[in-house]
C-alpha positions in Angstrom: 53.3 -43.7 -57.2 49.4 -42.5 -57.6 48.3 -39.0 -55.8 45.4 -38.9 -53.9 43.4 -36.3 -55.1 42.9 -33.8 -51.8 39.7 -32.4 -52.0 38.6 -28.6 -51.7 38.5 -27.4 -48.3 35.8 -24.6 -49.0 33.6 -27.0 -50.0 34.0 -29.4 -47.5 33.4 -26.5 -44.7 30.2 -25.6 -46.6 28.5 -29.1 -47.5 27.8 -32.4 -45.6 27.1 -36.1 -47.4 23.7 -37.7 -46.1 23.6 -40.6 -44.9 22.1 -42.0 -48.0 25.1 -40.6 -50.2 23.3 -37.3 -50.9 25.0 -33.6 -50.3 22.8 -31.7 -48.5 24.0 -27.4 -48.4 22.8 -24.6 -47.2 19.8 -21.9 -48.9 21.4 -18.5 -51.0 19.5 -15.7 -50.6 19.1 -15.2 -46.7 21.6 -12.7 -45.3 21.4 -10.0 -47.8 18.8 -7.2 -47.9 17.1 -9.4 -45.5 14.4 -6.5 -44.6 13.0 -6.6 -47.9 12.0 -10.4 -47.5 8.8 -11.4 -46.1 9.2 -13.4 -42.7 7.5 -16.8 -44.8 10.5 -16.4 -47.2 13.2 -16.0 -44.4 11.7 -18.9 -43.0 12.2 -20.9 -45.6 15.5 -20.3 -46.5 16.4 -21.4 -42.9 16.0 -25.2 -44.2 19.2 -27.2 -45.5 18.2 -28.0 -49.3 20.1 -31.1 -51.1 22.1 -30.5 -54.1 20.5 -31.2 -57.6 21.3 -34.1 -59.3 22.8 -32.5 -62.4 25.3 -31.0 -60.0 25.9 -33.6 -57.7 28.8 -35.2 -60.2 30.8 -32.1 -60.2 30.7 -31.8 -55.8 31.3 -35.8 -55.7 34.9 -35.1 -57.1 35.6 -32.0 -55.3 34.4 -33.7 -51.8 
């Protein structure tokens, strides 16, 4: 009998597929020491960024 592979719950909370099969996760950086960040870089760590290709192998098994 073959075992589905369950796949990791911490990633799942913290990443989403696209709809065109890419994993789209949130900015690091933005809580910590947050004072000593200008307000242009706080604002752009708001923005979901996409995972890099290189990586995307590794969170397509875990997912």
């Amino acid at each position: 009998m073959k075992v589905k592979q369950k796949s990791k719950r911490a990633v799942v909370k913290r990443m989403k597929r696209t709809k065109g099969g890419e994993i789209k996760r949130k900015q690091a950086f933005r809580s910590h020491m947050a004072h000593n960040k200008t307000t242009k870089t706080k604002r752009h760590l708001k923005k979901d960024s996409l995972v890099s290709k290189s990586d995307k192998a590794r969170y397509d098994q875990v997912l």
